[in-house]
MARVEXBA-211572 format. One record per residue (C-alpha): residue number from 1; x, y, z. Coordinates in nm, 2 decimals. Layout:
+-----+--------+--------+--------+
| pos |     c1 |     c2 |     c3 |
+-----+--------+--------+--------+
| NUM |      X |      Y |      Z |
...
+-----+--------+--------+--------+
//
This chain:
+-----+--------+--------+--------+
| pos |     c1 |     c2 |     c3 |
+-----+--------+--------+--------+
|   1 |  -1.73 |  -1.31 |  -1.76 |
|   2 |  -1.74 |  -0.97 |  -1.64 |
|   3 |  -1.68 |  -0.89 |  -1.24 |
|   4 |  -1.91 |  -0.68 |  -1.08 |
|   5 |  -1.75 |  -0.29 |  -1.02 |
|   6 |  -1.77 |  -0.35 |  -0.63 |
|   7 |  -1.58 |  -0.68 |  -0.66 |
|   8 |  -1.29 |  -0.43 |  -0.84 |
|   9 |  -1.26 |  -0.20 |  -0.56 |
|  10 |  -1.25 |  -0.48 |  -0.30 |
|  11 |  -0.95 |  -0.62 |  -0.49 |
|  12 |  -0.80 |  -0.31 |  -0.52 |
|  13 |  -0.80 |  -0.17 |  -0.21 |
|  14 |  -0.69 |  -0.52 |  -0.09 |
|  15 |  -0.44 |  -0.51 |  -0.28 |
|  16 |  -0.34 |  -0.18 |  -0.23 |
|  17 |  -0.32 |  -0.25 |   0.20 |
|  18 |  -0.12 |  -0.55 |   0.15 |
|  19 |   0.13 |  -0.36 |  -0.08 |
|  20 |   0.19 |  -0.09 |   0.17 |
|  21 |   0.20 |  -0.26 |   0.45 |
|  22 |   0.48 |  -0.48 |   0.29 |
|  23 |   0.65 |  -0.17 |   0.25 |
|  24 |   0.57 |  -0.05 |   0.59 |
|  25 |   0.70 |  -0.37 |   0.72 |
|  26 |   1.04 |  -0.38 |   0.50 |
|  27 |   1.10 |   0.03 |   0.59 |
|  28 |   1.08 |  -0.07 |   0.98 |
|  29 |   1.36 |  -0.38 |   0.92 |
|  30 |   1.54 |  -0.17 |   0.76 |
|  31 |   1.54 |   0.15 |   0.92 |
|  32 |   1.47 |   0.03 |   1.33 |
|  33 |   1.18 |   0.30 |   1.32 |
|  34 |   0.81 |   0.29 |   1.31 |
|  35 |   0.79 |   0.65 |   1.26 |
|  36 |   1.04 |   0.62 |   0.94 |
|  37 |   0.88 |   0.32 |   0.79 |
|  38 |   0.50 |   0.47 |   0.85 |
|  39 |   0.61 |   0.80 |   0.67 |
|  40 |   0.76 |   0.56 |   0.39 |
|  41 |   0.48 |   0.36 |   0.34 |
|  42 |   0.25 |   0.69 |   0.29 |
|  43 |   0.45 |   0.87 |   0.06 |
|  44 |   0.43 |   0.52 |  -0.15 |
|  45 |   0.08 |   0.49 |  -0.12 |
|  46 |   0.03 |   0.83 |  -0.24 |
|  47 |   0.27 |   0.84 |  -0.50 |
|  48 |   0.15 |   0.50 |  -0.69 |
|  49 |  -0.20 |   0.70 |  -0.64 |
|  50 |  -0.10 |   0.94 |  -0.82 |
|  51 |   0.13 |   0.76 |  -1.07 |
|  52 |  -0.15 |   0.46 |  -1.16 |
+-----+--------+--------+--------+
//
């Protein structure tokens, strides 16, 4: 069975939010600062852009 395209980009843009706000979320614990862990999860977000 074949999904439908918009079905794909739902998933993977879901999946993409989820991932960096996990990251977002991890950075803050670990660093104590929103500004830090919002910077952190960007640069990820951009980078597995451009890696994928």
């Amino acid at each position: 069975m074949h999904e439908k395209a918009y079905r794909s980009v739902i998933k993977t843009v879901s999946w993409r939010t989820l991932g960096t706000l996990d990251t977002v979320l991890i950075s803050y614990i670990i660093t104590g600062s929103f500004a830090m862990a919002a910077s952190i999860g960007s640069i990820e977000l951009v980078t597995k852009m451009i890696l994928y």
